[in-house]
C-alpha positions, 0 to 999 in steps of 0.5 A, a space after each residue: 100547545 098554548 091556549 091562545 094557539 087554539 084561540 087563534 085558529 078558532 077566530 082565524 077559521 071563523 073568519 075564512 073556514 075555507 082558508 083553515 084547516 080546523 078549529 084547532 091547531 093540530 096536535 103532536 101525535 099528528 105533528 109528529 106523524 107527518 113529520 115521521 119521515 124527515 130527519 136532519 139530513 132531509 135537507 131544507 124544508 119548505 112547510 106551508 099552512 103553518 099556522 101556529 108552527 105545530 109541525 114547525 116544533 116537529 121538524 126541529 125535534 127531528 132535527 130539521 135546524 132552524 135555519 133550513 125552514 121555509 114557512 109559507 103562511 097566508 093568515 097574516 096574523 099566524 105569519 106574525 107569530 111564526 117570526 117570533 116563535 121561529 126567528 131563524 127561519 124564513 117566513 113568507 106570508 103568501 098564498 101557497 098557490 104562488 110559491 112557484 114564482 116566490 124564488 124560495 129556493 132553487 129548483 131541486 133545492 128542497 128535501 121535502 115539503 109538509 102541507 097543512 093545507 085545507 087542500 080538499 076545500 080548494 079549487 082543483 086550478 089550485 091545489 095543482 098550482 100548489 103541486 107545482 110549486 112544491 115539486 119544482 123546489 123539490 130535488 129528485 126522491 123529495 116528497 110532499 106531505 099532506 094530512 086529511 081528517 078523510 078516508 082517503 088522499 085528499 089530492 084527487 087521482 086525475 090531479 095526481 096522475 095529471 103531475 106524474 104524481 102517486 100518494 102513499 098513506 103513511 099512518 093514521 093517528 086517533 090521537 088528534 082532534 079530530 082523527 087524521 091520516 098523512 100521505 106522502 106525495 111522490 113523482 111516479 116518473 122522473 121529472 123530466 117527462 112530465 109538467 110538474 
């Protein structure tokens, strides 16, 4: 991690602490934590929150190729940054929230989706917008990954069992500032019977 990484996220949060999960970007023990499940035959990625690419760097060392990278970032300072550091990936610089009508992929075209959202800042219309969007990219046995510097999943219950949805924590790590948890996101029914 760069010292000007933990620059930009302070000014970034200073200037809308509700749009950014932290002071400073996530270290590698939770990078690699949230990251722990994905490997080279997980197919595409979509990761949103990007910020300074911290999971970015953790899915390539998975194995994740490059090209198989959506970074969904709206500080368009951080979006600037993810096109230098990852010029092979695709950057989209939007809200979260939109994705469902951004054409990233084609429905079921995603093995995963990695979150670095400020979920628990945001208003529940939008985490379940965001919801939404992933599991409509994702194919079947996909799942949404979300950390949490919480005790518990930071996706509220009636949200999850509104979208069919059930949260498993997967891992905690003491060795990120400040301590975090990772949940793995998954349909609890097949897609078909629900909203998602």
């Amino acid at each position: 991690m760069l010292a000007s990484d933990n620059w930009s996220f302070l000014r970034a949060w200073i200037g809308a602490p509700l749009r950014v999960a932290s002071v400073t970007p996530s270290g590698t023990a939770l990078a690699d934590l949230i990251t722990q499940e994905i490997t080279p035959e997980t197919g595409p990625v979509i990761e949103l929150g990007s910020g300074t690419g911290a999971f970015t760097q953790a899915l390539i060392r998975r194995g994740v190729p490059e090209h198989d990278l959506i970074l969904v970032e709206f500080g368009s300072d951080f979006a600037r940054l993810l096109e230098m550091r990852f010029p092979e990936a695709r950057v989209r610089w939007m809200d979260a929230s939109r994705i469902r009508e951004a054409a990233l992929y084609e429905a079921g075209g995603a093995g995963a989706v990695i979150s670095g959202l400020p979920v628990l800042s945001m208003p529940p219309r939008k985490v379940i917008a965001i919801l939404r969007g992933a599991f409509g990219y994702l194919r079947p046995g996909g799942a949404f990954y979300q950390f949490t510097y919480t005790t518990r999943c930071p996706i509220p219950k009636p949200i999850l069992d509104r979208l069919g949805l059930r949260a498993t924590r997967i891992g905690s790590t003491l060795r990120n500032i400040p301590p975090a948890a990772v949940y793995r996101i998954a349909r609890h029914r097949p897609s078909r019977s629900r909203h998602v």
